[in-house]
C-alpha positions, -999 to 999 in steps of 0.1 A, spaced: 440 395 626 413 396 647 417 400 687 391 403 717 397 391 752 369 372 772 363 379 808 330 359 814 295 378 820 282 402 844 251 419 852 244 454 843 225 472 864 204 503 862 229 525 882 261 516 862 240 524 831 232 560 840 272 566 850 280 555 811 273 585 783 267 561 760 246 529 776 205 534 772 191 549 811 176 520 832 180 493 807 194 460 820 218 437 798 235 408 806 266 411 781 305 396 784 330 414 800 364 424 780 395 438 784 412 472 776 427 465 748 460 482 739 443 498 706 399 494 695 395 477 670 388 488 637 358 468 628 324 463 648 299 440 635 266 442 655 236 415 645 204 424 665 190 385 668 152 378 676 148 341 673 176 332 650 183 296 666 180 287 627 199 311 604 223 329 630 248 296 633 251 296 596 255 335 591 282 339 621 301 308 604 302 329 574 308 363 594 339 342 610 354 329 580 354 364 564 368 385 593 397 357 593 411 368 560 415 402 570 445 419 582 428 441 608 413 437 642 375 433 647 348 423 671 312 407 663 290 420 690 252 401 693 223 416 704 199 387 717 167 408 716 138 389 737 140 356 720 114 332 729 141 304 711 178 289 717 191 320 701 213 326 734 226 292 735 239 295 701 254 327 705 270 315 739 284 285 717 303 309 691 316 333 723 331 297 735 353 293 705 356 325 693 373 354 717 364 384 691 324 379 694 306 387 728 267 386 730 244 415 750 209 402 760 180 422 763 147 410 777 124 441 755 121 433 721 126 459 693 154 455 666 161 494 673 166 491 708 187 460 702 207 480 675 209 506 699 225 486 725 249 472 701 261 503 687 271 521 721 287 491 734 307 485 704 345 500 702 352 497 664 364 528 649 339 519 621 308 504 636 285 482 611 252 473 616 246 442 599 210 419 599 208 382 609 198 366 577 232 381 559 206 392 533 235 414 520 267 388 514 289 398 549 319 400 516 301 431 507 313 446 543 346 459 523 327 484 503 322 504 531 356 505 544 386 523 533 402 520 508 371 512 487 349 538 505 365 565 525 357 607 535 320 598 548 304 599 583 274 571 573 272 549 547 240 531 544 236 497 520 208 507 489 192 486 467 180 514 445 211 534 440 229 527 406 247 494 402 225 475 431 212 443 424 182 429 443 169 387 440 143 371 446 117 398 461 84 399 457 69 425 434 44 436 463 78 442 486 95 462 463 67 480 453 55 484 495 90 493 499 87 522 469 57 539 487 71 542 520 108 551 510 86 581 492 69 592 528 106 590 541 118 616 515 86 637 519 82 637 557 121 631 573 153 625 552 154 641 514 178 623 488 179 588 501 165 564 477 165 532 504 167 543 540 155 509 555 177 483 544 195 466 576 229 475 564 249 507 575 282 516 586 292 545 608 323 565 621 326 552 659 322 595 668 295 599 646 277 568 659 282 583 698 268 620 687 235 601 672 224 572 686 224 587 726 194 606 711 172 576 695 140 574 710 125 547 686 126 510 694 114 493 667 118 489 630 115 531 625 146 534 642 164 533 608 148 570 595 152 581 631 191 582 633 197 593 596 173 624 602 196 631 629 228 627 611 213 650 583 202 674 609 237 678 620 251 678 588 270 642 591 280 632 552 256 601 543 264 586 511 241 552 501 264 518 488 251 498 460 247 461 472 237 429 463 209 418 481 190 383 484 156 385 498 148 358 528 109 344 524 116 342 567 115 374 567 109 390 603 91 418 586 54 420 585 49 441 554 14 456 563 14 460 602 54 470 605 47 493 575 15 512 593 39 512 625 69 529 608 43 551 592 37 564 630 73 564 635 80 591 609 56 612 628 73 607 657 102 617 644 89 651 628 70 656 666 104 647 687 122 674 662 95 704 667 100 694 705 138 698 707 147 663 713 170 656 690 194 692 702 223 684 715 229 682 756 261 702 762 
């Protein structure tokens, strides 16, 4: 059963974005208007897309076809993030035919920001954030929902964690992917054996006490909101998935690895500075 009315689009303006607690200061999306339903749904899906004219029509066919065999409500929200391709049009195509997916735009790349956007906008009561490529089988969304999962404030997709399974990836990835996960344990968030996989799933509260306070736009964004969540004590528990690794990946291993490697620092400055406490 899955339910979301469609008003056409607006603009969203600087002004009406500083009267909203939860939409980024001064940022500008053009995203569609829906009503007030009578109850929110209970599922979010949000897919930050940066020129995914290729794999998005395939992975929202597949997104569709799942959230149809379930028995509650839920919305697909797409975050077009700077595309320089028809990603837009595509999207536009499946919010034609499909009333429970809507699309925001935003004209700054950075899959954070984009995921950022997504999240505050979304109304689930469990909010997941899910990447383009469908890397992780969109089947494996019921793992993270009650009944199967259940008593947790984050739950973040592993492909370490007993009983994962990972295909396909390079030696060098994993191996790339080792090293850093062990700077992310050292430097910001103890205990997680993969912080950075593009799968996670959080309680709609929990999700509006974090992300208000992200300050990281691009790929970093990841360790950023889970060192907050540990800071304030949210329960994060790490899923085991299945996981295929996509060759077109949007990743560049060596220069979004050195960037993420600032990004940690960032994140241990911003904390020292007080920017992650609370604004009563």
């Amino acid at each position: 059963m899955i339910k979301r009315a469609c008003l056409g689009w607006r603009q969203c303006d600087s002004q009406e974005a500083n009267e909203s607690a939860w939409h980024l200061n001064g940022t500008t999306t053009r995203r569609e208007e829906i009503s007030t339903l009578n109850s929110d749904p209970f599922l979010s899906i949000i897919v930050p897309a940066h020129n995914e004219e290729q794999r998005l029509p395939g992975s929202l066919d597949r997104i569709v076809a799942f959230l149809e065999e379930q028995d509650y409500e839920a919305e697909v929200v797409v975050v077009e993030n700077a595309s320089q391709d028809n990603t837009a049009g595509v999207v536009e195509e499946f919010v034609a035919r499909y009333p429970f997916i809507s699309m925001i735009r935003e004209e700054r790349q950075g899959k954070g920001l984009a995921v950022k956007l997504g999240i505050l906008a979304a109304r689930g009561e469990y909010l997941f954030i899910c990447d383009a490529d469908l890397s992780m089988p969109i089947e494996e969304v019921a793992k993270f929902l009650p009944p199967a999962l259940d008593d947790y404030d984050v739950a973040i997709a592993s492909r370490e964690v007993q009983g994962a399974r990972r295909y396909g990836e390079p030696v060098y990835r994993h191996l790339m992917g080792r090293v850093f996960n062990f700077l992310v344990r050292l430097l910001t968030v103890p205990g997680f054996q993969d912080t950075q996989c593009g799968f996670k799933c959080f309680r709609r509260e929990v999700a509006r006490d974090i992300f208000p306070y992200q300050t990281i736009e691009g790929w970093g964004f990841d360790v950023e909101v889970l060192f907050i969540a540990h800071k304030r004590g949210y329960r994060i528990v790490e899923v085991p998935i299945n996981w295929y690794y996509m060759a077109n990946s949007r990743v560049s291993p060596i220069k979004d690895t050195l960037t993420m490697l600032g990004e940690l620092l960032k994140v241990r400055l911003n904390d020292w500075r007080g920017v992650y406490a609370r604004v009563s």
